[in-house]
N, C-alpha and C positions, 0 to 999 in steps of 0.2 A: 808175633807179627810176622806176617810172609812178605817180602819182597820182590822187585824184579829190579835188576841192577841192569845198566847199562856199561857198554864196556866194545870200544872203535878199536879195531888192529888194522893196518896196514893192507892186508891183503885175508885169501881164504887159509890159506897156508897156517898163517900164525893165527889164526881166530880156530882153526881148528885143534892146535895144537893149545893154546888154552882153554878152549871147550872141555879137551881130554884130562887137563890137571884139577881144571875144575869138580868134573864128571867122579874121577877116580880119585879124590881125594876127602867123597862126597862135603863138597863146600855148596854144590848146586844139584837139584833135583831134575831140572833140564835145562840145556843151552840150546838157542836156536840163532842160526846164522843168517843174517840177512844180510846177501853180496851186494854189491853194486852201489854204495851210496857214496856220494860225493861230500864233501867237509870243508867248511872255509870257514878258519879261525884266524887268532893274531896267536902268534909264536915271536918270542926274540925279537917285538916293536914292528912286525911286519905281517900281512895279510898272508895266510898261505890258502892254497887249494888242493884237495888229497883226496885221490880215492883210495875208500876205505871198507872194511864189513863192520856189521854191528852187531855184536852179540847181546841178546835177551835172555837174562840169566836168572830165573827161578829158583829161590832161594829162602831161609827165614833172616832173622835181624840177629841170631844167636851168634850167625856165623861171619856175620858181615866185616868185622875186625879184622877175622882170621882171614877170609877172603881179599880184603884190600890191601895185606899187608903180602898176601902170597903174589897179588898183581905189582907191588911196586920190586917182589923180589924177579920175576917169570917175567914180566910182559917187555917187550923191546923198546917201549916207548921212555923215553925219560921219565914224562910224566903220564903216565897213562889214565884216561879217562874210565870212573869209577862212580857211578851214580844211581844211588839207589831209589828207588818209587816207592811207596806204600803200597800192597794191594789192600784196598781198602772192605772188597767184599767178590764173592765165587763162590764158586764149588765146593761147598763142607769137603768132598771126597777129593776134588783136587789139592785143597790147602794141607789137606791129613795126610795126603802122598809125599808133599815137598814136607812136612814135619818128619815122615818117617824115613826117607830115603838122603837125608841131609843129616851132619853130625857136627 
């Protein structure tokens, strides 16, 4: 099964800089940054508002463990947001790339 994780950092800085652990340590076949989004959660009993990037992180389900457990060691967030999607149907040749280039 292939996924796409979801995964908010702070700024471009540290979304790029876990792109690269991601990348290089093939837990992901591609990361794609999307700057500019704004985030309004509850933290510690209170509303907060953050901008933030969000990384779309192509992946299989083999390594999702290894991956969530490298975000709560890497990521700057306390709790860092880690959510994975089904991809439920694509590209025979895209899905065969994120198998091959992932470990």
């Amino acid at each position: 099964m292939y996924l796409v994780v979801l995964i908010t950092c702070p700024d471009l800085k540290e979304g790029k800089r876990i792109a690269d652990i991601l990348i290089k340590e093939r837990l992901a076949a591609c990361v794609n940054i999307l700057p500019d989004i704004t985030s309004f959660f509850w933290w510690s009993g209170k509303i907060h508002e953050s901008d933030e990037v969000l990384l779309l992180v192509k992946t299989k389900k083999k390594v999702l463990r290894k991956l969530i457990k490298r975000m709560k060691e890497s990521h700057q967030y306390e709790n860092p947001e880690v959510i994975a999607l089904p991809i439920i149907g694509g590209s025979k040749d895209y899905t065969k790339w994120i198998e091959d280039e992932t470990r």
